[in-house]
VOTORDREN-932654 format. One record per atom (N, C-alpha, C): atom name; residue in three letters; x negated, y, z negated. Coordinates in nm, 4 decimals. Atoms other than C-alpha are relative to their C-alpha. Example, Ala and Ser with C-alpha at 12.3 -4.5 7.8 and 13.67 -1.06 7.14 Angstrom:
<pts>
["N", "Ala", [-0.0890, -0.1190, 0.0000]]
["CA", "Ala", [-1.2300, -0.4500, -0.7800]]
["C", "Ala", [-0.0900, 0.1200, 0.0000]]
["N", "Ser", [0.0820, -0.1190, 0.0060]]
["CA", "Ser", [-1.3670, -0.1060, -0.7140]]
["C", "Ser", [0.0770, 0.1090, -0.0730]]
</pts>
This chain:
<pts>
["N", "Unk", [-0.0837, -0.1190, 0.0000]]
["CA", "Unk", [0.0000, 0.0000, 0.0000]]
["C", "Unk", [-0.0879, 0.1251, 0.0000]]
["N", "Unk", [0.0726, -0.1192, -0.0105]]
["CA", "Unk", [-0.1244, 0.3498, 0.1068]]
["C", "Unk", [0.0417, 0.0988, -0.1059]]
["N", "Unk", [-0.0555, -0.0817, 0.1003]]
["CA", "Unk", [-0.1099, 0.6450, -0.1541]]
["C", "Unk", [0.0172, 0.0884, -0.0077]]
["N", "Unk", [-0.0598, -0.1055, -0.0512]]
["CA", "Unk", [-0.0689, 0.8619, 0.0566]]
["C", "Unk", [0.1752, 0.0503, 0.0160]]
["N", "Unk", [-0.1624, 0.0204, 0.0017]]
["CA", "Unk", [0.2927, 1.0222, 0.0450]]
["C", "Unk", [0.0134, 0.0138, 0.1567]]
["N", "Unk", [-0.0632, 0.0342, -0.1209]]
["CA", "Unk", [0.4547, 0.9730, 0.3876]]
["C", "Unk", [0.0442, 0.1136, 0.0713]]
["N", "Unk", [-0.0628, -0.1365, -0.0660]]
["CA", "Unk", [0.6524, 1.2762, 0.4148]]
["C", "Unk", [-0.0904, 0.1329, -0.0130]]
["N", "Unk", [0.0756, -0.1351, 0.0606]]
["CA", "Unk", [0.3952, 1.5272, 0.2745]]
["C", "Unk", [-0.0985, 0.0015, 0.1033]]
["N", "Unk", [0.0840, 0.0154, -0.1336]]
["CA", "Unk", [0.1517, 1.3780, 0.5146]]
["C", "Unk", [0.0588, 0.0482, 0.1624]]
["N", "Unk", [-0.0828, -0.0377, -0.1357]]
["CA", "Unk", [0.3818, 1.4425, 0.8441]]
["C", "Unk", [0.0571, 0.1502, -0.0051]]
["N", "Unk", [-0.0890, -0.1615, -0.0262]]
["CA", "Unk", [0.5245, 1.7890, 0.7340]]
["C", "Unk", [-0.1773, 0.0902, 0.0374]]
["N", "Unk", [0.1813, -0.0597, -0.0199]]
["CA", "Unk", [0.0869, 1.8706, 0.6937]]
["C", "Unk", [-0.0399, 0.0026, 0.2154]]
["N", "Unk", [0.0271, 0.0526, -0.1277]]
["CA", "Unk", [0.0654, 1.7015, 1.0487]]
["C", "Unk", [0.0796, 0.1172, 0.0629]]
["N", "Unk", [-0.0892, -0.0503, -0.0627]]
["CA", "Unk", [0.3535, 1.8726, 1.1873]]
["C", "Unk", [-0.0343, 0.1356, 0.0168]]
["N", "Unk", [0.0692, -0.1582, 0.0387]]
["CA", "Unk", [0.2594, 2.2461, 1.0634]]
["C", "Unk", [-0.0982, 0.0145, 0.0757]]
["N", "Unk", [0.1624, -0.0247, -0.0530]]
["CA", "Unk", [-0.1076, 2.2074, 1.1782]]
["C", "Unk", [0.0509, -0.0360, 0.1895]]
["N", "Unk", [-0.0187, 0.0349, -0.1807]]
["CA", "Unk", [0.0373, 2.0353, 1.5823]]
["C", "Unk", [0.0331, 0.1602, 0.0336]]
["N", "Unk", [-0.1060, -0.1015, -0.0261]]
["CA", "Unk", [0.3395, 2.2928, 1.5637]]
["C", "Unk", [-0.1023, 0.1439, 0.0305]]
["N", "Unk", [0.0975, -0.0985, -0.0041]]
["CA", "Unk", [0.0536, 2.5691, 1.5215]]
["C", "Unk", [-0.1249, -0.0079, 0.1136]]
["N", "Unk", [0.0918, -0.0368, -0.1189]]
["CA", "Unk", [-0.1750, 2.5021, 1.7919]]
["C", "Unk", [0.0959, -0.0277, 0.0889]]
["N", "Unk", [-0.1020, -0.0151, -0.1630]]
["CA", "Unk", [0.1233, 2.4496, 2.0769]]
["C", "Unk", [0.0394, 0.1242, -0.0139]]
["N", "Unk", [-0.1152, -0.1601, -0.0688]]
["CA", "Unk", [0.3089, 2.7640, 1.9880]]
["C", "Unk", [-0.1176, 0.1052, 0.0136]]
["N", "Unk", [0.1290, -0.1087, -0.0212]]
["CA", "Unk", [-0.0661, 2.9338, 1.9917]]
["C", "Unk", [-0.0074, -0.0170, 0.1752]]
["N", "Unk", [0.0285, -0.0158, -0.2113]]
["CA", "Unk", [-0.0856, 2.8635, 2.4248]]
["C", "Unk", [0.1448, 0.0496, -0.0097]]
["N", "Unk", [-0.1257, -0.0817, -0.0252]]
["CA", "Unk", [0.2724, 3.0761, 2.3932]]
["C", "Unk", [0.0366, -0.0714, 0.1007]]
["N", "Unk", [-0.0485, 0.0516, -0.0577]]
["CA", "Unk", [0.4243, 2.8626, 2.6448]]
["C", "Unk", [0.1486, -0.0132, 0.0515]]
["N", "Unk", [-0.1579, 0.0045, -0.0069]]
["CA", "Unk", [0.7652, 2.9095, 2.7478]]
["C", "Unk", [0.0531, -0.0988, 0.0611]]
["N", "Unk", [-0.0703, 0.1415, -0.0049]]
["CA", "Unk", [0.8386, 2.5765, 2.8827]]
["C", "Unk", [0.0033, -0.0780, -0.1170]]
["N", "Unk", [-0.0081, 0.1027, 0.1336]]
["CA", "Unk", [0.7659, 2.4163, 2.5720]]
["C", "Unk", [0.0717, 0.0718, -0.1204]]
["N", "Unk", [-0.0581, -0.0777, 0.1482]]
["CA", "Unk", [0.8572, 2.7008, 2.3420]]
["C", "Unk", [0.1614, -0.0294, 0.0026]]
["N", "Unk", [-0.1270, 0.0085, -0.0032]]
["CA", "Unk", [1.2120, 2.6575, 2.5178]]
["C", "Unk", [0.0408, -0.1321, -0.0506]]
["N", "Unk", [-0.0377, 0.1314, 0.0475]]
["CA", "Unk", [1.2533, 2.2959, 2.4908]]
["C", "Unk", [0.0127, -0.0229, -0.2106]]
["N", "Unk", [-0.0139, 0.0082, 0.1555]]
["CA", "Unk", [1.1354, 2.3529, 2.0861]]
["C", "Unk", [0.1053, 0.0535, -0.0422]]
["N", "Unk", [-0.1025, -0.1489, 0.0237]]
["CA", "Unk", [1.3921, 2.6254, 2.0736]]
["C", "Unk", [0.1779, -0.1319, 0.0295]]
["N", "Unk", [-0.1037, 0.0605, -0.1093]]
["CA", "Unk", [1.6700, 2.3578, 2.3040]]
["C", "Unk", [0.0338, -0.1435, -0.1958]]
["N", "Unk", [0.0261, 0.1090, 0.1226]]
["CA", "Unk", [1.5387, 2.0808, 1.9828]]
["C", "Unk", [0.0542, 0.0384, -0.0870]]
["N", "Unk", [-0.0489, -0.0420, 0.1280]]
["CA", "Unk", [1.6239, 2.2828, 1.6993]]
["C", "Unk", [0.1503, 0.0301, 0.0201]]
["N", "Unk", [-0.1345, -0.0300, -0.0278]]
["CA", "Unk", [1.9604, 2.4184, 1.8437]]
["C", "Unk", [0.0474, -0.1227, -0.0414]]
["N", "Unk", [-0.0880, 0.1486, -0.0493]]
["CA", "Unk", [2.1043, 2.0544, 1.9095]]
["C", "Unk", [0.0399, -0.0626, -0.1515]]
["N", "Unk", [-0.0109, 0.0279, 0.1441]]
["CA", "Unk", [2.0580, 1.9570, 1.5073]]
["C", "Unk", [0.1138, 0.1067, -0.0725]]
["N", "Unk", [-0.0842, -0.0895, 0.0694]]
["CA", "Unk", [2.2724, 2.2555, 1.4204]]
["C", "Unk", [0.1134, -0.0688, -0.0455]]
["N", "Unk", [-0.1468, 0.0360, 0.0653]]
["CA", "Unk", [2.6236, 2.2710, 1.2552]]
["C", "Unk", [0.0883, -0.0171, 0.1502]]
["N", "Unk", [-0.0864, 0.0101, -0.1506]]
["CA", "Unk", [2.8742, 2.2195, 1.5523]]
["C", "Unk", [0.1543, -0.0673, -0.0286]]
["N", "Unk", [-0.1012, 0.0782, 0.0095]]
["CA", "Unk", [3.1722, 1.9991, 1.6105]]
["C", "Unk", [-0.0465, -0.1416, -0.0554]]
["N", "Unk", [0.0674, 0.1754, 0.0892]]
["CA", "Unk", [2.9502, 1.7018, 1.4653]]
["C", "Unk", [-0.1002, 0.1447, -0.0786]]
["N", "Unk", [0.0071, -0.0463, 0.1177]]
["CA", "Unk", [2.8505, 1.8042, 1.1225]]
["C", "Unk", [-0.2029, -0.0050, 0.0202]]
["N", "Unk", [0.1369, 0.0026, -0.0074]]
["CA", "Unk", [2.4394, 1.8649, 1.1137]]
["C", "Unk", [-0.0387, -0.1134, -0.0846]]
["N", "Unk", [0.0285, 0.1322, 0.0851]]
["CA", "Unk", [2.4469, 1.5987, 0.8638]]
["C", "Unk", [-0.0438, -0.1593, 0.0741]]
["N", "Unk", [0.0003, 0.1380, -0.0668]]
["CA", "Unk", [2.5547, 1.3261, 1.0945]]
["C", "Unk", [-0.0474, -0.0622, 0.1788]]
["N", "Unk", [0.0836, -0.0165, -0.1091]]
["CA", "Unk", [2.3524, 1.4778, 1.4006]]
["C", "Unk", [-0.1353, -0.0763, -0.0468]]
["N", "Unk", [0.1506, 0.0400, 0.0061]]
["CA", "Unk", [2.0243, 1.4104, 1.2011]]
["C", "Unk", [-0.0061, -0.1419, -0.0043]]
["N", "Unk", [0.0084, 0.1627, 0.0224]]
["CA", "Unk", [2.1852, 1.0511, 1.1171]]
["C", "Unk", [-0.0601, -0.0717, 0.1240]]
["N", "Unk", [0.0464, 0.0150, -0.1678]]
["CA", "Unk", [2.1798, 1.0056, 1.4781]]
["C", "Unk", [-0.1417, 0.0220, 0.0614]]
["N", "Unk", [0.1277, -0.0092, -0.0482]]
["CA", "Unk", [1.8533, 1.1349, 1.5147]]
["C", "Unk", [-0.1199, -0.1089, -0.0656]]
["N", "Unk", [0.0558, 0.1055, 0.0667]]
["CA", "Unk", [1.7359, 0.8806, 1.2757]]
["C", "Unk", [0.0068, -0.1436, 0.0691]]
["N", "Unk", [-0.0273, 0.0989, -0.0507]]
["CA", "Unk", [1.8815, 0.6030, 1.4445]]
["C", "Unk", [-0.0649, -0.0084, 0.1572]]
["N", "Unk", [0.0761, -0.0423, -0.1105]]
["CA", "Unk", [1.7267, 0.7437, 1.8041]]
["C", "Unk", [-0.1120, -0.0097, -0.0797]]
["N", "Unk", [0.1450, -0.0435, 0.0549]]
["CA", "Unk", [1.3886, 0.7796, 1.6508]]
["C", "Unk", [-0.0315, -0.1494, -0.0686]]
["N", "Unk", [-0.0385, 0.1216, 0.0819]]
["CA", "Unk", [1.4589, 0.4267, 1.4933]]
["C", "Unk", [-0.0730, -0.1223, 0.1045]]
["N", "Unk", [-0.0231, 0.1083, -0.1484]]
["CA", "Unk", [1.5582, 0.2270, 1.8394]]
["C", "Unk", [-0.1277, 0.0576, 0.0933]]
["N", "Unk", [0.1212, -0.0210, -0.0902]]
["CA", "Unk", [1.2493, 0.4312, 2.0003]]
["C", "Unk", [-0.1330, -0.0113, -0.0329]]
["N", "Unk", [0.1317, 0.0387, 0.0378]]
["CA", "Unk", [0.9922, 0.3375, 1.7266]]
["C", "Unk", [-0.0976, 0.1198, -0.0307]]
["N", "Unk", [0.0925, -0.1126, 0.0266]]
["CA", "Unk", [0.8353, 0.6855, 1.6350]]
["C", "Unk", [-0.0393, 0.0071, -0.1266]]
["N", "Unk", [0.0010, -0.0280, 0.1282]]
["CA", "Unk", [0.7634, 0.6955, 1.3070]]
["C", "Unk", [-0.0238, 0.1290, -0.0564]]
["N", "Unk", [0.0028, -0.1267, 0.0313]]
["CA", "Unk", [0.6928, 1.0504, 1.3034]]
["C", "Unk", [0.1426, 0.0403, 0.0244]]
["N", "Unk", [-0.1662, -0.0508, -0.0208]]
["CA", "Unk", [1.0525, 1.0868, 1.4451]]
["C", "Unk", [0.0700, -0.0182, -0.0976]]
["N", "Unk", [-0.0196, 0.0875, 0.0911]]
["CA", "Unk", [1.1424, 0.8340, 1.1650]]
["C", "Unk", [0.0490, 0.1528, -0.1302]]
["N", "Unk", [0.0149, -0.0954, 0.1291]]
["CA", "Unk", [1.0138, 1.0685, 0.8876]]
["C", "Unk", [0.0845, 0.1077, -0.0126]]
["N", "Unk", [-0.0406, -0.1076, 0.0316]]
["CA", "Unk", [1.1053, 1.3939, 0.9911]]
["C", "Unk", [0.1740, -0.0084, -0.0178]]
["N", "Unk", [-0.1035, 0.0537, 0.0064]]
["CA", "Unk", [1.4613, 1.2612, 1.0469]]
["C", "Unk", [0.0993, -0.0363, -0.1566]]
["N", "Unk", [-0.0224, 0.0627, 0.1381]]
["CA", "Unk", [1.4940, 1.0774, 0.7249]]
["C", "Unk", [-0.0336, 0.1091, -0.0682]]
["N", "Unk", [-0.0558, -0.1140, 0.0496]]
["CA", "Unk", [1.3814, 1.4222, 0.5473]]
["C", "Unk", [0.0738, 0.0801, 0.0608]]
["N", "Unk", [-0.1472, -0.0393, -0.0179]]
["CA", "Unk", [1.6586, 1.5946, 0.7146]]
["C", "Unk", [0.1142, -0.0454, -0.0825]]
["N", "Unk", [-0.0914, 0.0388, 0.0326]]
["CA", "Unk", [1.8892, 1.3845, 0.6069]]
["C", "Unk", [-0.0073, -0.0335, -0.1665]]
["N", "Unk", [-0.0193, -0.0489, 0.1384]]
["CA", "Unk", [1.7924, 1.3663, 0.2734]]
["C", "Unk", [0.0334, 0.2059, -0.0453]]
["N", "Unk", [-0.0213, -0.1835, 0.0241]]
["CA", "Unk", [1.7726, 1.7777, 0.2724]]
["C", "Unk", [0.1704, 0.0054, -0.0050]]
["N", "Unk", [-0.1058, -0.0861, -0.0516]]
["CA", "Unk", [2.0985, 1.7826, 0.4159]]
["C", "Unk", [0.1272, -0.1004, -0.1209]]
["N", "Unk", [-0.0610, 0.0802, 0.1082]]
["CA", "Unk", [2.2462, 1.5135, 0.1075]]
["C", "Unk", [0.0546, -0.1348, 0.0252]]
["N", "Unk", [-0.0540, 0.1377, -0.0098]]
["CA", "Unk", [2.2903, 1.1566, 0.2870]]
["C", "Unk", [-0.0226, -0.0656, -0.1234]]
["N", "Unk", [0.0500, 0.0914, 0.0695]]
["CA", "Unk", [2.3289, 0.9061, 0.0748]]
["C", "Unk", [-0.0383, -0.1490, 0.0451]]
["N", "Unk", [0.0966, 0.1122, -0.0024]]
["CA", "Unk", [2.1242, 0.5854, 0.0096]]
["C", "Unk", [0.1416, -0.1014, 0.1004]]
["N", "Unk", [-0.0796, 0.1239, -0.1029]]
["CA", "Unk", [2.4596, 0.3945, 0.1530]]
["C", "Unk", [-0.0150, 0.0441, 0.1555]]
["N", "Unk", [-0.0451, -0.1058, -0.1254]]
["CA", "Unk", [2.5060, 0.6621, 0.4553]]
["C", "Unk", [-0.1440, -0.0316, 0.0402]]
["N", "Unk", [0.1260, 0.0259, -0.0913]]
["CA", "Unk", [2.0946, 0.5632, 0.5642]]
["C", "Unk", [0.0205, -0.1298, 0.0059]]
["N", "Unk", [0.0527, 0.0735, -0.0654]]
["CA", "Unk", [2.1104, 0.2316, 0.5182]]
["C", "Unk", [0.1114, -0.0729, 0.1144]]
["N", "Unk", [-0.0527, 0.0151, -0.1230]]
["CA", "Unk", [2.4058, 0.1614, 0.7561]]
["C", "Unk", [0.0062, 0.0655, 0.1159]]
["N", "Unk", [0.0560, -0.0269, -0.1435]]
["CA", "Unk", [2.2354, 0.3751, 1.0048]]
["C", "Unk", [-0.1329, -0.0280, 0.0283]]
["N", "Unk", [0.1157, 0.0715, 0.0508]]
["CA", "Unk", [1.9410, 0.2167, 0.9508]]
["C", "Unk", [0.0377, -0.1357, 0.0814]]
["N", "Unk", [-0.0544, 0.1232, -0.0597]]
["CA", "Unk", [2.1012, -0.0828, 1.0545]]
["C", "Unk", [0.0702, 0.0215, 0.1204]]
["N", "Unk", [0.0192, -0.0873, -0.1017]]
["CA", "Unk", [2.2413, 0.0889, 1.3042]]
["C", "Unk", [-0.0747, -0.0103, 0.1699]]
["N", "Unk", [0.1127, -0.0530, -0.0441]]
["CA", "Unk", [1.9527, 0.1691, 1.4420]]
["C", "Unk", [-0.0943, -0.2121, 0.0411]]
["N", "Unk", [0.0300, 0.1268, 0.0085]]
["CA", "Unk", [1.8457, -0.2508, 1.3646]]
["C", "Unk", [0.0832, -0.0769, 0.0974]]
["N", "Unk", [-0.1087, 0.0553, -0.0998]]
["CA", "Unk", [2.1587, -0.3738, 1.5882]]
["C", "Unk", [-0.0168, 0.0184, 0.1131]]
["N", "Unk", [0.0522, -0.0407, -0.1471]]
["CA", "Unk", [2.0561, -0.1722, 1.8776]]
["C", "Unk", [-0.1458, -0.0159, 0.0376]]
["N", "Unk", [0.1490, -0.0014, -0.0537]]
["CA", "Unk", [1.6936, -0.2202, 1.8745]]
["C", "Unk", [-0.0590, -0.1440, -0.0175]]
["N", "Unk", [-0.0222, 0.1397, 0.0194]]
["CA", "Unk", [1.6948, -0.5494, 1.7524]]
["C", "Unk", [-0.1506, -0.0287, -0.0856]]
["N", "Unk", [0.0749, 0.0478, 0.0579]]
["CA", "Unk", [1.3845, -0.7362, 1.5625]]
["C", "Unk", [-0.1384, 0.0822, 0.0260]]
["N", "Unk", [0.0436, -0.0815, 0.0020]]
["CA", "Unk", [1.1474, -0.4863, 1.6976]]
["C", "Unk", [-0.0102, 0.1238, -0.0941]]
["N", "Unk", [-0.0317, -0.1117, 0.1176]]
["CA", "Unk", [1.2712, -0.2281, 1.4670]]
["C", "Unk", [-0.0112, -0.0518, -0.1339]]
["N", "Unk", [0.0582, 0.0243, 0.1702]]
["CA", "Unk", [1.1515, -0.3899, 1.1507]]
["C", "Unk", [-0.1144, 0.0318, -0.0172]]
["N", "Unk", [0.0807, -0.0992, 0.0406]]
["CA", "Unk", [0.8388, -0.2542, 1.1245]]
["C", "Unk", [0.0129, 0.1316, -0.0500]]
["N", "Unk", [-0.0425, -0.1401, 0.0753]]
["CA", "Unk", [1.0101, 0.0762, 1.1151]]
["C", "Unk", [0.0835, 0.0068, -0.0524]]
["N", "Unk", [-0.0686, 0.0089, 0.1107]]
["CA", "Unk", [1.2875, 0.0011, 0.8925]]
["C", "Unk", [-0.1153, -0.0251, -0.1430]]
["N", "Unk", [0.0929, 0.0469, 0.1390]]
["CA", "Unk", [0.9719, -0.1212, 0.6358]]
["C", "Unk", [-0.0447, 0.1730, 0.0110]]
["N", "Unk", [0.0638, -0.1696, -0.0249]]
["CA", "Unk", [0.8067, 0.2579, 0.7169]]
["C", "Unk", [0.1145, 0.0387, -0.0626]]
["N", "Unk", [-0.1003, -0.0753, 0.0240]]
["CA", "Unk", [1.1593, 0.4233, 0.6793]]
["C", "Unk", [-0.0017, -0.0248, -0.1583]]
["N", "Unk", [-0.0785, 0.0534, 0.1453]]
["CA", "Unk", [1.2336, 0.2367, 0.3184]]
["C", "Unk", [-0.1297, 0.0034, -0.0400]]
["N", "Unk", [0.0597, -0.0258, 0.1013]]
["CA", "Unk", [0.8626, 0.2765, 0.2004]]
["C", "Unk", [-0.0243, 0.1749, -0.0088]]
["N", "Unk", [0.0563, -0.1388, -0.0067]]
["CA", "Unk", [0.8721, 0.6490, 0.2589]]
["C", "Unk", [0.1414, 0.0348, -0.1212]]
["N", "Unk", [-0.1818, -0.0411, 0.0997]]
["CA", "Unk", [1.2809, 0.6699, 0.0833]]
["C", "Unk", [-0.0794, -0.0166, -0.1100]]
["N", "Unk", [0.0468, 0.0137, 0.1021]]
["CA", "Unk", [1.0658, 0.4827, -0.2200]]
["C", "Unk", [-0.1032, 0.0981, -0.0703]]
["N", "Unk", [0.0976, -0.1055, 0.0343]]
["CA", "Unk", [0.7877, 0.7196, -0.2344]]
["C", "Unk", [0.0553, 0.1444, -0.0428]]
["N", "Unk", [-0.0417, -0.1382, 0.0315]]
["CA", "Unk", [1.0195, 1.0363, -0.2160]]
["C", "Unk", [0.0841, -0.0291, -0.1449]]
["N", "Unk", [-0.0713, 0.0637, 0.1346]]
["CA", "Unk", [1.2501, 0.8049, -0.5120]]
["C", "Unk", [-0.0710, 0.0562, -0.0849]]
["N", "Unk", [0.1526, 0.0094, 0.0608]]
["CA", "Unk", [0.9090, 0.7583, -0.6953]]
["C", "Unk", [-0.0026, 0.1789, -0.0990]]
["N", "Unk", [0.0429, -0.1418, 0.0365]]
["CA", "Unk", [0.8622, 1.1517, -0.6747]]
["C", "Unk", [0.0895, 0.0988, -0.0682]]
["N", "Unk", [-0.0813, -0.0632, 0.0722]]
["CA", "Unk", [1.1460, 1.2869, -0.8437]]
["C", "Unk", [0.0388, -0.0746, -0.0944]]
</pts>
């Protein structure tokens, strides 16, 4: 087991990427970041059960950085432990036996953030 925390590590990661792309000012990419953040908003589907979704995408496609940031969303935004793990599973139905590696990632990062409060 690593002892490193999971999420603290990826928001570090994220900050430091996020900071050298938006430094080449880029407006193809800045838009698409801009197109990313919109889509999570509040809407006619609740931002709650957008990020679920984004969890479950990020799940079935194996990112584990997608994984993370996802899974803190959805804690930020107040899922509960039932509300991840039947998208979690979800996410296991459609991707099939492949996706256990990152269901073990997903559930040792939930433990670590447990752990921390």
């Amino acid at each position: 087991m690593e002892n490193k925390n999971i999420m603290q590590d990826l928001n570090d990661r994220r900050t430091h990427g996020n900071e050298l792309i938006f430094k080449q000012n880029s407006l193809p990419i800045n838009r698409f970041f801009a197109l990313d953040n919109k889509t999570y908003e509040e809407g006619a589907i609740p931002a709650k059960y957008k990020e679920l979704m984004g969890l479950v995408g990020s799940m079935v496609l194996r990112c584990n950085d997608c994984i993370i940031y996802h899974l803190k969303n959805c804690l930020e935004l107040g899922c509960t432990q039932d509300e991840l793990n039947e998208a979690m599973n979800i996410a296991l139905v459609i991707g099939g036996s492949i996706v256990i590696p990152h269901l073990r990632y997903a559930y040792e990062a939930l433990e670590q953030e447990k752990d921390s409060h």
